[in-house]
N, CA, C and O atoms as a Tripos MOL2 file, in Angstrom:
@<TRIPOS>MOLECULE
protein
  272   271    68     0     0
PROTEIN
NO_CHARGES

@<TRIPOS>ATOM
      1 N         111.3800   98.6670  106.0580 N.3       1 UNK1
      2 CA        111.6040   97.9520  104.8080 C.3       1 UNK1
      3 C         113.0760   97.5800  104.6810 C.2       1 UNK1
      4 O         114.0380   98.2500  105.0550 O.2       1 UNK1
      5 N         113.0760   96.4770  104.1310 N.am      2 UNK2
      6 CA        114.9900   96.1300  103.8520 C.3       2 UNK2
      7 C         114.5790   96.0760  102.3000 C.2       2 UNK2
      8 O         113.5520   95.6450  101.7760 O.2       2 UNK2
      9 N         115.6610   96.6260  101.7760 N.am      3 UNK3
     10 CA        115.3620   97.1060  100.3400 C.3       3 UNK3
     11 C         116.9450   96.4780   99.7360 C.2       3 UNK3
     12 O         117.9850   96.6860  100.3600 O.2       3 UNK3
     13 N         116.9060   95.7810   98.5790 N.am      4 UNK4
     14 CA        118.1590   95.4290   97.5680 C.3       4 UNK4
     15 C         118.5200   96.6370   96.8080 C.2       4 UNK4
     16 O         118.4140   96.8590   95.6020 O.2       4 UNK4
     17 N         118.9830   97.3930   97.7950 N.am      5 UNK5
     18 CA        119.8200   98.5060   97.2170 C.3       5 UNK5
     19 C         120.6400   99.2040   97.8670 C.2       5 UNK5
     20 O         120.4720   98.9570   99.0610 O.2       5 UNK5
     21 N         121.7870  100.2670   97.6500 N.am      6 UNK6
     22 CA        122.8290  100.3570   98.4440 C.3       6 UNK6
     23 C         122.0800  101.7740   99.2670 C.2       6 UNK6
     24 O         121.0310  102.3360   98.9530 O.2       6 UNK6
     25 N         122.6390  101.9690   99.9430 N.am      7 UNK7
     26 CA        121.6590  103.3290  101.3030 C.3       7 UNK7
     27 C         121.8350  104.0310  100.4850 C.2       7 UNK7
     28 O         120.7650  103.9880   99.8780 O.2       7 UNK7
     29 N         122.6180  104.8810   99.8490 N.am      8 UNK8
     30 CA        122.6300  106.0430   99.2940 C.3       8 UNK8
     31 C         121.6680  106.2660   97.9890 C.2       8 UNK8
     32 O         121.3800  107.2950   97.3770 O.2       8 UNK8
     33 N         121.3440  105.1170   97.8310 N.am      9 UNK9
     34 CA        120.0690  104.9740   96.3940 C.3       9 UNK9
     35 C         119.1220  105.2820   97.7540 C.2       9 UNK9
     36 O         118.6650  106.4070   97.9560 O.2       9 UNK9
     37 N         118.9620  104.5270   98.3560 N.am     10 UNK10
     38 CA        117.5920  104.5640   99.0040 C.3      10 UNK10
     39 C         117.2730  105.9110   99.8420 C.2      10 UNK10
     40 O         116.1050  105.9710  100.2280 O.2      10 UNK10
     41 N         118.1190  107.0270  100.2010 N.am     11 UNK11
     42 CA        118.4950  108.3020  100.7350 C.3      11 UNK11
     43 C         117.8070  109.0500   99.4150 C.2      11 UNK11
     44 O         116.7280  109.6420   99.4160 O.2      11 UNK11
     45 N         118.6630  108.8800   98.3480 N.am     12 UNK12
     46 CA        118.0160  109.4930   97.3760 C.3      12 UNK12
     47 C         116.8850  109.2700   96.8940 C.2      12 UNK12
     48 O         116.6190  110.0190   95.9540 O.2      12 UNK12
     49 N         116.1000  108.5340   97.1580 N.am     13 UNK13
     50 CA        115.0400  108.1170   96.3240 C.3      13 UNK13
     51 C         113.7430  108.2680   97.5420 C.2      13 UNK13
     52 O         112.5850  108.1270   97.1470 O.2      13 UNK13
     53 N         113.9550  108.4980   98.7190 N.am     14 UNK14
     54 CA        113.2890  108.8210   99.5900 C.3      14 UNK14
     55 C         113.0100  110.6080   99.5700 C.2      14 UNK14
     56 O         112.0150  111.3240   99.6860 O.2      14 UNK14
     57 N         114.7860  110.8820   99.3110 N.am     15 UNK15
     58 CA        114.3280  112.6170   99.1020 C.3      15 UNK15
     59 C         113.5430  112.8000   97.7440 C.2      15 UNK15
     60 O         112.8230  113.7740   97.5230 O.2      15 UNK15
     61 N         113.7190  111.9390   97.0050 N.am     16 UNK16
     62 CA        112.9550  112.0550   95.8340 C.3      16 UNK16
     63 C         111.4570  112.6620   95.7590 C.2      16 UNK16
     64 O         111.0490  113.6290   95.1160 O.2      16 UNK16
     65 N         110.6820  111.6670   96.7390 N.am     17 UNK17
     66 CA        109.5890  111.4390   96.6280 C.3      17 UNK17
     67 C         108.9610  112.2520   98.3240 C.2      17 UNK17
     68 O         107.8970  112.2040   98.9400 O.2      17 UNK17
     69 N         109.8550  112.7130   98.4720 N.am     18 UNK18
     70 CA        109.4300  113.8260  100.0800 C.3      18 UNK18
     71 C         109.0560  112.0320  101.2290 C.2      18 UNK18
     72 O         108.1190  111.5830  101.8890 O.2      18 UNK18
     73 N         110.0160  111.7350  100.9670 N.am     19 UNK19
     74 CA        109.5450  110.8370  102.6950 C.3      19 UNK19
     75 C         110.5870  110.7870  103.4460 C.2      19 UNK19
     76 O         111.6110  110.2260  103.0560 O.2      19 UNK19
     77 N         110.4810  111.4340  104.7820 N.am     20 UNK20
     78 CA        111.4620  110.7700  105.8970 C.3      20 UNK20
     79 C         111.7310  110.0540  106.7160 C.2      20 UNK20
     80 O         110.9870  109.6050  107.5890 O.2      20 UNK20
     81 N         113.2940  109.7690  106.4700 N.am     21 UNK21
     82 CA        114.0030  108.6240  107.1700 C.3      21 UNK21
     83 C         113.9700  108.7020  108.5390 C.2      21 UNK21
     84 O         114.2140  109.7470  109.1420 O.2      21 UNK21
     85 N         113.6550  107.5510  109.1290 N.am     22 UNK22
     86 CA        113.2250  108.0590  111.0430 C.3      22 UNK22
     87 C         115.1020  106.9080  111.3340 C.2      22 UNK22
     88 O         115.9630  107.3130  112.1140 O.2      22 UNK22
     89 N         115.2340  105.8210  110.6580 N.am     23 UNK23
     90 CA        116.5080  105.2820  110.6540 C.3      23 UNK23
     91 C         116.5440  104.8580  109.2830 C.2      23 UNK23
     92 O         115.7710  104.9100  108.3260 O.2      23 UNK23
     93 N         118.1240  104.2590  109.5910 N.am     24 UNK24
     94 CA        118.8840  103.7990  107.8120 C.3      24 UNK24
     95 C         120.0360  103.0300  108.5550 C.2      24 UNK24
     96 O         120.5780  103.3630  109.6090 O.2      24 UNK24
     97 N         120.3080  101.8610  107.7290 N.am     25 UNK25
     98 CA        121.7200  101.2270  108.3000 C.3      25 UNK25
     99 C         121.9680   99.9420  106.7220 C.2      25 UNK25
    100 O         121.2300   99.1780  106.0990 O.2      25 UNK25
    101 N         122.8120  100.1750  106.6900 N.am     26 UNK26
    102 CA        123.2900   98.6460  105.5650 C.3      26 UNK26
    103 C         123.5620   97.5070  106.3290 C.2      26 UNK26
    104 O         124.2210   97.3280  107.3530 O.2      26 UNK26
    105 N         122.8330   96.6950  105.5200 N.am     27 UNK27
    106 CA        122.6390   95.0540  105.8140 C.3      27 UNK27
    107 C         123.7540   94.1750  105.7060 C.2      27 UNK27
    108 O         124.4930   94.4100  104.7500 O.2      27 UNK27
    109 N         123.9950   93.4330  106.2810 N.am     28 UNK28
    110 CA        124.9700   92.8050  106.0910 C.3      28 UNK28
    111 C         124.9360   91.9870  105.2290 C.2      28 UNK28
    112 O         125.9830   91.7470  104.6280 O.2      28 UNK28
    113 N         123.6740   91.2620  104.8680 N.am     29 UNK29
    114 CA        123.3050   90.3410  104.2290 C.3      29 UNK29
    115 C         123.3350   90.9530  102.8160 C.2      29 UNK29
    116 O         123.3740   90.1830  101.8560 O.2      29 UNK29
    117 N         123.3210   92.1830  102.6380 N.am     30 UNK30
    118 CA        123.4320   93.3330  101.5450 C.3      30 UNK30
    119 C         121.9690   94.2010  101.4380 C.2      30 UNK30
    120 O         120.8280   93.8120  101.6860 O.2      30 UNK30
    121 N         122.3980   95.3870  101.0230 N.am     31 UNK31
    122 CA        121.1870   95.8440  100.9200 C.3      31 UNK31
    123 C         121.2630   97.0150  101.9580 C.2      31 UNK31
    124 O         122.3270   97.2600  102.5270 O.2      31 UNK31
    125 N         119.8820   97.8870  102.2510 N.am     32 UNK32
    126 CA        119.5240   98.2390  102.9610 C.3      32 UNK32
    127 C         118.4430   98.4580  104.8440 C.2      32 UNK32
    128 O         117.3010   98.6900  104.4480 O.2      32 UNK32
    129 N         118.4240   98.4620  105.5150 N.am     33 UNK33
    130 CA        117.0470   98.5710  105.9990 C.3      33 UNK33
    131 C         116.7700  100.3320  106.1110 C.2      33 UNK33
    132 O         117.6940  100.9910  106.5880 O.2      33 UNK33
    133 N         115.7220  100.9340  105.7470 N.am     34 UNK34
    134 CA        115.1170  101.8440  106.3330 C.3      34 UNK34
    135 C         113.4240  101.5440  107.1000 C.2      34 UNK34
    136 O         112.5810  100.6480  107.1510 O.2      34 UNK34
    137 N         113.6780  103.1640  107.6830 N.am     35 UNK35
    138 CA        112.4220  102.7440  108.7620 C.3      35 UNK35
    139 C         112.0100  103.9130  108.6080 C.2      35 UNK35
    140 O         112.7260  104.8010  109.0710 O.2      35 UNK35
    141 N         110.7310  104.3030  107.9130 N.am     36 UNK36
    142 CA        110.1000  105.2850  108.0370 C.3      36 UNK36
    143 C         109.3350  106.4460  109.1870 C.2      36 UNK36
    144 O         108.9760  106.0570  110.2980 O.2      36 UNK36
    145 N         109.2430  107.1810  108.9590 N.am     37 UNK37
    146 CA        107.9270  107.6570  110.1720 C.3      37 UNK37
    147 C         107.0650  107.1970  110.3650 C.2      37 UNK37
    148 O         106.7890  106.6990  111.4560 O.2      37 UNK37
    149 N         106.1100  107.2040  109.0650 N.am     38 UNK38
    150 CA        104.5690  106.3120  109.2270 C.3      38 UNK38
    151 C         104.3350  105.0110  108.2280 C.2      38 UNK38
    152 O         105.2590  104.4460  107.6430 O.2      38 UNK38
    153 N         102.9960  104.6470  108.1360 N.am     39 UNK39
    154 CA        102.8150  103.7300  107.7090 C.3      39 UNK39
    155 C         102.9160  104.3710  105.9210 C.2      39 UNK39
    156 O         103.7280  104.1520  105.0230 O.2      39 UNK39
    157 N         102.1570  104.8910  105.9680 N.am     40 UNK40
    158 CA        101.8210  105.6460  103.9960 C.3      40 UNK40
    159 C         103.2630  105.7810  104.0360 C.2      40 UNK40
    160 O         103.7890  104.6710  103.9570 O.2      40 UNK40
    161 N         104.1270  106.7620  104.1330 N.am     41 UNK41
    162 CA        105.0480  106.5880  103.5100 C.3      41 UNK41
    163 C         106.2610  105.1180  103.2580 C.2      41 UNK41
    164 O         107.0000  104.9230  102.2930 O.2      41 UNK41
    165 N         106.1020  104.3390  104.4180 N.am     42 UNK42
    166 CA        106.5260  102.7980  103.9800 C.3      42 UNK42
    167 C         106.1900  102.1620  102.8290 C.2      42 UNK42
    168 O         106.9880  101.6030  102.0760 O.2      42 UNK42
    169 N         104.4120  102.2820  102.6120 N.am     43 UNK43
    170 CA        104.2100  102.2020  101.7590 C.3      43 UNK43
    171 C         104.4400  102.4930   99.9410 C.2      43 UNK43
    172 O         104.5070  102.0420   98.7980 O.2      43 UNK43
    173 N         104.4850  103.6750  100.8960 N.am     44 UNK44
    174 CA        104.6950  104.2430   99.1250 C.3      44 UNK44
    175 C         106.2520  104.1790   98.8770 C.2      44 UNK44
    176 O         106.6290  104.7640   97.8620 O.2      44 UNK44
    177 N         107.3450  103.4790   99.7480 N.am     45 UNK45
    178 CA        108.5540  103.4910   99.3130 C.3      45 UNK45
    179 C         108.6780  101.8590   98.8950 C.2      45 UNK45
    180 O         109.5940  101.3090   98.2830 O.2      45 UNK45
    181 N         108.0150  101.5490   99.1870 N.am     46 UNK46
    182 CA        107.6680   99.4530   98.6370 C.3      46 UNK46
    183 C         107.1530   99.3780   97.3320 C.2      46 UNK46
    184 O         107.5550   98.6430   96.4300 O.2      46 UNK46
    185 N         105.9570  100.4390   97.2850 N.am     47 UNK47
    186 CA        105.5660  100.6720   95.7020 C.3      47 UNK47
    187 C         106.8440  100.8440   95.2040 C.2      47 UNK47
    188 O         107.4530   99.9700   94.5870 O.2      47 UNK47
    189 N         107.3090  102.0610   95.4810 N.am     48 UNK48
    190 CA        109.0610  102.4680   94.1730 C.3      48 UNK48
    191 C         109.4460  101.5000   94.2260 C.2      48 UNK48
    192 O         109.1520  100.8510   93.2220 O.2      48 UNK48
    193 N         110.4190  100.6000   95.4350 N.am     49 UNK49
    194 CA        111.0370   99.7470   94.8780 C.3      49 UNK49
    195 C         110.7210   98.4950   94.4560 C.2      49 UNK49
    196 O         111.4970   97.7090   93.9110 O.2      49 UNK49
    197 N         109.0820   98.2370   94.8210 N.am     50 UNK50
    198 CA        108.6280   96.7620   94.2640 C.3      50 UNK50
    199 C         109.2760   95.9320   94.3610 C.2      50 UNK50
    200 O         109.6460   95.8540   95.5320 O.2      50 UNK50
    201 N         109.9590   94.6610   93.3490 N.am     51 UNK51
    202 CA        110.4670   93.4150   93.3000 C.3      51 UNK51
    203 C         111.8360   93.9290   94.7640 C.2      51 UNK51
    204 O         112.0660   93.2320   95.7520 O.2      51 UNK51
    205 N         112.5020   95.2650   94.4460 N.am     52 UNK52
    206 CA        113.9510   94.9430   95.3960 C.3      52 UNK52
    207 C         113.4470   95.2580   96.9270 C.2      52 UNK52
    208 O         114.2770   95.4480   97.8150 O.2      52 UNK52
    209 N         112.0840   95.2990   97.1730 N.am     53 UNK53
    210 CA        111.5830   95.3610   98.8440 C.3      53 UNK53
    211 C         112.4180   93.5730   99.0860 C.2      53 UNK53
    212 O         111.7000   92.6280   98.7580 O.2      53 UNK53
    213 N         113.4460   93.3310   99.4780 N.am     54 UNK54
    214 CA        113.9580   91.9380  100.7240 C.3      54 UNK54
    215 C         112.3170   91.5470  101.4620 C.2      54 UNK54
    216 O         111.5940   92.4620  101.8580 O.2      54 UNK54
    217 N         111.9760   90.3560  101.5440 N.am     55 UNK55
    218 CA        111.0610   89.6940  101.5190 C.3      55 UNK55
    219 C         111.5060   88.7020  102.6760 C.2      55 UNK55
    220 O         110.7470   88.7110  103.6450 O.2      55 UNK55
    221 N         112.3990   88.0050  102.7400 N.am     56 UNK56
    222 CA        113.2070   87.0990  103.6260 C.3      56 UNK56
    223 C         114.0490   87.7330  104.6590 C.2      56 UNK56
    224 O         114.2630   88.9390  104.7850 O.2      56 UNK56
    225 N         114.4440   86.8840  105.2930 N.am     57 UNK57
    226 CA        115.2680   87.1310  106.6350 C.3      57 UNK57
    227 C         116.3080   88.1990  105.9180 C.2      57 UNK57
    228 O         116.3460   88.3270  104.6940 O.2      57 UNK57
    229 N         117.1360   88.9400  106.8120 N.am     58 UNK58
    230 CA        118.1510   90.1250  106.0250 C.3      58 UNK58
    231 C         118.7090   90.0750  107.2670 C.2      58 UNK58
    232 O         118.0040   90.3380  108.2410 O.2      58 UNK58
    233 N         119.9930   89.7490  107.4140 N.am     59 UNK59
    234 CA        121.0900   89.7690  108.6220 C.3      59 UNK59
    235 C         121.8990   91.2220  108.8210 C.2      59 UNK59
    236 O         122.6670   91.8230  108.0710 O.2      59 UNK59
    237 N         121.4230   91.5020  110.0730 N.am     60 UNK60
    238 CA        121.7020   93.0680  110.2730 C.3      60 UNK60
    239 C         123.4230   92.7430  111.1780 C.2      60 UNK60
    240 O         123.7500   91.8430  111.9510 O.2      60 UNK60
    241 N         124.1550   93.8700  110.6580 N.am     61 UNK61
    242 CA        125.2180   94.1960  111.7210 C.3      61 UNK61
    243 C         125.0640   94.5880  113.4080 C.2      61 UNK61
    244 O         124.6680   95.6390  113.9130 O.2      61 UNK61
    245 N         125.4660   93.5080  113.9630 N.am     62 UNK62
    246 CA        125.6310   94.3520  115.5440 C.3      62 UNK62
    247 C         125.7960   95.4630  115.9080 C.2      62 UNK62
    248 O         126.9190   95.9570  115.8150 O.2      62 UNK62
    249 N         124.7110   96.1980  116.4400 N.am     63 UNK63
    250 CA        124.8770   97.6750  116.7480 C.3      63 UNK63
    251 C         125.3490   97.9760  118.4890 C.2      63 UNK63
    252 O         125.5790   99.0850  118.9710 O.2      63 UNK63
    253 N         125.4050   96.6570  119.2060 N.am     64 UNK64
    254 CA        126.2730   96.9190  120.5420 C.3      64 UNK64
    255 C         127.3570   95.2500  121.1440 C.2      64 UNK64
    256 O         127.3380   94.0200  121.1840 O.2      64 UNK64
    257 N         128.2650   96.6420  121.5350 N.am     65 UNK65
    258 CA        128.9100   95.1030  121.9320 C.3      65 UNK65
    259 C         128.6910   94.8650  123.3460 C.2      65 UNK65
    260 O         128.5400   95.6330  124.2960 O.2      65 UNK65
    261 N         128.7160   93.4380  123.2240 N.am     66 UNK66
    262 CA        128.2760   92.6950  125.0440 C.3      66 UNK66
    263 C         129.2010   93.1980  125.9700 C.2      66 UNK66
    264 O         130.2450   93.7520  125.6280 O.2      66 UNK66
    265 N         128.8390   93.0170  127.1800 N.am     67 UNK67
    266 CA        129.5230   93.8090  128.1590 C.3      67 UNK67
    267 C         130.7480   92.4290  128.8830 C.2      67 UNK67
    268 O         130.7830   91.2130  129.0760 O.2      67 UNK67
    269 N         131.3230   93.2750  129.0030 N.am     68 UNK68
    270 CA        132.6040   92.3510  129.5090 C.3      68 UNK68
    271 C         133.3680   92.2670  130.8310 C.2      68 UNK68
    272 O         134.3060   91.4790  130.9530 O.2      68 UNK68
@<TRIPOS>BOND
     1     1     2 1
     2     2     3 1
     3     3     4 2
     4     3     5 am
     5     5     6 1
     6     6     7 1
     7     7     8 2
     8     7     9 am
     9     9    10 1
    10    10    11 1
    11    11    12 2
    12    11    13 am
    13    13    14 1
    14    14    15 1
    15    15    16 2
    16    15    17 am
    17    17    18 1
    18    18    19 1
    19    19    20 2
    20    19    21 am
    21    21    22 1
    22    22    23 1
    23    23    24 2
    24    23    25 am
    25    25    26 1
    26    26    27 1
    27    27    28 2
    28    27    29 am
    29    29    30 1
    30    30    31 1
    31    31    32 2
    32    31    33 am
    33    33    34 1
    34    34    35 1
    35    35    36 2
    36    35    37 am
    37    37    38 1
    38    38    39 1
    39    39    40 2
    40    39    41 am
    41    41    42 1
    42    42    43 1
    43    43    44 2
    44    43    45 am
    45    45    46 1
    46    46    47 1
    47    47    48 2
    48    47    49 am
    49    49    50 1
    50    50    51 1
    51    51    52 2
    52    51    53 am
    53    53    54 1
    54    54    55 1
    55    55    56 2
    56    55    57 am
    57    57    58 1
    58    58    59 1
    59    59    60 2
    60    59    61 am
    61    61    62 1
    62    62    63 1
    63    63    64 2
    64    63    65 am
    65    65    66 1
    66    66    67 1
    67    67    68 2
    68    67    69 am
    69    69    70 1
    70    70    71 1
    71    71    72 2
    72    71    73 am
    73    73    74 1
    74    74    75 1
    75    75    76 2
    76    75    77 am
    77    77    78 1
    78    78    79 1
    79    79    80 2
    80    79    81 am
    81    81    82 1
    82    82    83 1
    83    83    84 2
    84    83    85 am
    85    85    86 1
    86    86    87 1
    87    87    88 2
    88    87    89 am
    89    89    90 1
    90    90    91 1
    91    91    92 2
    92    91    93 am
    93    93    94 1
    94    94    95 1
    95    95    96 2
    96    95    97 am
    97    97    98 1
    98    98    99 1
    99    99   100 2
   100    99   101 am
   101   101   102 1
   102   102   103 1
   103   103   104 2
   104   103   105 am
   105   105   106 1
   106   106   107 1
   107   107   108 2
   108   107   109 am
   109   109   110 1
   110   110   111 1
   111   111   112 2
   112   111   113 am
   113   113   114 1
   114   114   115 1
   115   115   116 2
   116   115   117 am
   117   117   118 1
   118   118   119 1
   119   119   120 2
   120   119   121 am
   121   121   122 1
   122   122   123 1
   123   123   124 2
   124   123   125 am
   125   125   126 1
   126   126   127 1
   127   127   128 2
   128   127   129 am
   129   129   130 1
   130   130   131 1
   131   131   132 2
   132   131   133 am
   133   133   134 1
   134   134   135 1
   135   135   136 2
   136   135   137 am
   137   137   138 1
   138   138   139 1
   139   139   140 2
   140   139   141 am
   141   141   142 1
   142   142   143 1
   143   143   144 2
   144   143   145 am
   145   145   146 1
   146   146   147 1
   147   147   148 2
   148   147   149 am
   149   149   150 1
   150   150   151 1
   151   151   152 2
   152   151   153 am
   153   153   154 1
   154   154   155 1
   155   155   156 2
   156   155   157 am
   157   157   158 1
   158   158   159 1
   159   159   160 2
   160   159   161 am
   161   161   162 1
   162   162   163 1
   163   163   164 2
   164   163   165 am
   165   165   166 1
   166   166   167 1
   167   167   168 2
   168   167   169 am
   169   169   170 1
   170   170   171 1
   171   171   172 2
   172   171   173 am
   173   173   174 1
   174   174   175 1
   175   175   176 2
   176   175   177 am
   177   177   178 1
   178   178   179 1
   179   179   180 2
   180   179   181 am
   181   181   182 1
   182   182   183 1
   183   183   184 2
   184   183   185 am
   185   185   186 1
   186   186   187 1
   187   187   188 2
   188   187   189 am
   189   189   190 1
   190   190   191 1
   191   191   192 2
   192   191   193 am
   193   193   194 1
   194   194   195 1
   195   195   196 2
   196   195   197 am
   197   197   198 1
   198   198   199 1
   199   199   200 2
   200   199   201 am
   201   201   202 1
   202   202   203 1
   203   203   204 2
   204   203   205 am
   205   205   206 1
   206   206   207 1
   207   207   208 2
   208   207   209 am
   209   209   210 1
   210   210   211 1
   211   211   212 2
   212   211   213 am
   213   213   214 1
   214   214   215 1
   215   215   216 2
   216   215   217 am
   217   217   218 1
   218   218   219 1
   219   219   220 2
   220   219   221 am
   221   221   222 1
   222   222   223 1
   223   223   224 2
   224   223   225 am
   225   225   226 1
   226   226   227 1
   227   227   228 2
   228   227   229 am
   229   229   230 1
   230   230   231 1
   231   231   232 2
   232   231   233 am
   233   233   234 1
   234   234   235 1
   235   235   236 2
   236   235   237 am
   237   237   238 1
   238   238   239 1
   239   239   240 2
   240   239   241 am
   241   241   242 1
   242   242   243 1
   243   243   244 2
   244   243   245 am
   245   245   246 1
   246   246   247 1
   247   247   248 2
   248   247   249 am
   249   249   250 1
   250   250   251 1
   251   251   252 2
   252   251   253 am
   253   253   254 1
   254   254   255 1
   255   255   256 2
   256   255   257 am
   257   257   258 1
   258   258   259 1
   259   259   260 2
   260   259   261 am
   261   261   262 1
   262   262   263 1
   263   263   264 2
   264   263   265 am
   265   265   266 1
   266   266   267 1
   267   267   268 2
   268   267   269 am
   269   269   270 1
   270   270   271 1
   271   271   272 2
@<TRIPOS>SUBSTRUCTURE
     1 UNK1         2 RESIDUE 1 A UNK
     2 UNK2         6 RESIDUE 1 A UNK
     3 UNK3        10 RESIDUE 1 A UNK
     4 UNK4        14 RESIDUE 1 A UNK
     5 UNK5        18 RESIDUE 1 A UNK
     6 UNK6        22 RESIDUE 1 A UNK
     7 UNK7        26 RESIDUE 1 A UNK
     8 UNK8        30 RESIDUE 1 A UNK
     9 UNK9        34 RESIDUE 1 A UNK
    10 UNK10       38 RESIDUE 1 A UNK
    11 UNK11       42 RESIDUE 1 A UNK
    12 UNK12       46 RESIDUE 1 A UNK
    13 UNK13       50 RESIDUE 1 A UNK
    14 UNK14       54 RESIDUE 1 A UNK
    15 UNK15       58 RESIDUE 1 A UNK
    16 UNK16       62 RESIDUE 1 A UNK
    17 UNK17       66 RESIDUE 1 A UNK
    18 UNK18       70 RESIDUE 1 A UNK
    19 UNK19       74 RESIDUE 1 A UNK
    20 UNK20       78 RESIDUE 1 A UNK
    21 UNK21       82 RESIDUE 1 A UNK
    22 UNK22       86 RESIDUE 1 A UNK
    23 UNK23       90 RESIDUE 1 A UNK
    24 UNK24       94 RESIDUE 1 A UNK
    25 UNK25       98 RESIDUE 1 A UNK
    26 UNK26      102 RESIDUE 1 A UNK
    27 UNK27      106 RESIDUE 1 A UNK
    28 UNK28      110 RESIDUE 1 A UNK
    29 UNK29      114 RESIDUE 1 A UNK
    30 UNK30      118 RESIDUE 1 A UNK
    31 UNK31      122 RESIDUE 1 A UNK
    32 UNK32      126 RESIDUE 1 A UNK
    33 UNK33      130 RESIDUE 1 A UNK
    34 UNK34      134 RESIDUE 1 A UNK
    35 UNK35      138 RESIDUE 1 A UNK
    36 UNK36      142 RESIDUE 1 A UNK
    37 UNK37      146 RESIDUE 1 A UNK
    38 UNK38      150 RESIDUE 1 A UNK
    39 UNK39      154 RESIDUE 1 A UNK
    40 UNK40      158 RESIDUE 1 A UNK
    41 UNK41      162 RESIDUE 1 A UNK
    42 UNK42      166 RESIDUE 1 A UNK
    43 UNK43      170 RESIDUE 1 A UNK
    44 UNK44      174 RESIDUE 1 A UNK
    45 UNK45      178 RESIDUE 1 A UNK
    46 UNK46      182 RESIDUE 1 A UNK
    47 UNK47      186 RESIDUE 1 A UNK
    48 UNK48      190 RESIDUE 1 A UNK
    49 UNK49      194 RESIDUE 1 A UNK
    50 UNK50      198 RESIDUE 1 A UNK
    51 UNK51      202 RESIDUE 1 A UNK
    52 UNK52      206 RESIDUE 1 A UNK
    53 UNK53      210 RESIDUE 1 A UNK
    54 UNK54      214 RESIDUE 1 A UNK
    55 UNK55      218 RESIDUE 1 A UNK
    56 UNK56      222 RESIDUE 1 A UNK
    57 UNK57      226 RESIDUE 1 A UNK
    58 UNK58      230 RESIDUE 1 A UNK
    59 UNK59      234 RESIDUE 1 A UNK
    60 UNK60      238 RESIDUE 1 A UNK
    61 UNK61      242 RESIDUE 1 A UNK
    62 UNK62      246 RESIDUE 1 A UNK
    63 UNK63      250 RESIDUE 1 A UNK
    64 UNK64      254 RESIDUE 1 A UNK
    65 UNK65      258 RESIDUE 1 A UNK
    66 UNK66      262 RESIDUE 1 A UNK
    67 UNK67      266 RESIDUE 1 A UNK
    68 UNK68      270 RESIDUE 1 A UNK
């Protein structure tokens, strides 16, 4: 899920509700992405955040640099 909210909402609101984070990284585009373990709990973290689940493209930061 890429979620319109800053990671540390979405950290908290995952421990909230007992689901774990398998990854987490901030968007460049803003926002979050997390990536759950399974499917139900994806789910049920789209229910919480409803309208701020990112729907559209979400531009992630480069996580390697090219080799030189």
């Amino acid at each position: 899920n890429n979620i319109n909210a800053p990671q540390d909402h979405v950290i908290a609101a995952c421990a909230k509700h007992k689901v774990a984070i398998s990854a987490i990284e901030t968007l460049q585009s803003g926002g979050t992405r997390v990536v759950m373990n399974n499917a139900d709990d994806t789910a049920r973290m789209a229910k919480v955040y409803g309208s701020k689940v990112i729907t559209g493209t979400a531009t992630r930061f480069p996580t390697r640099m090219g080799r030189q």
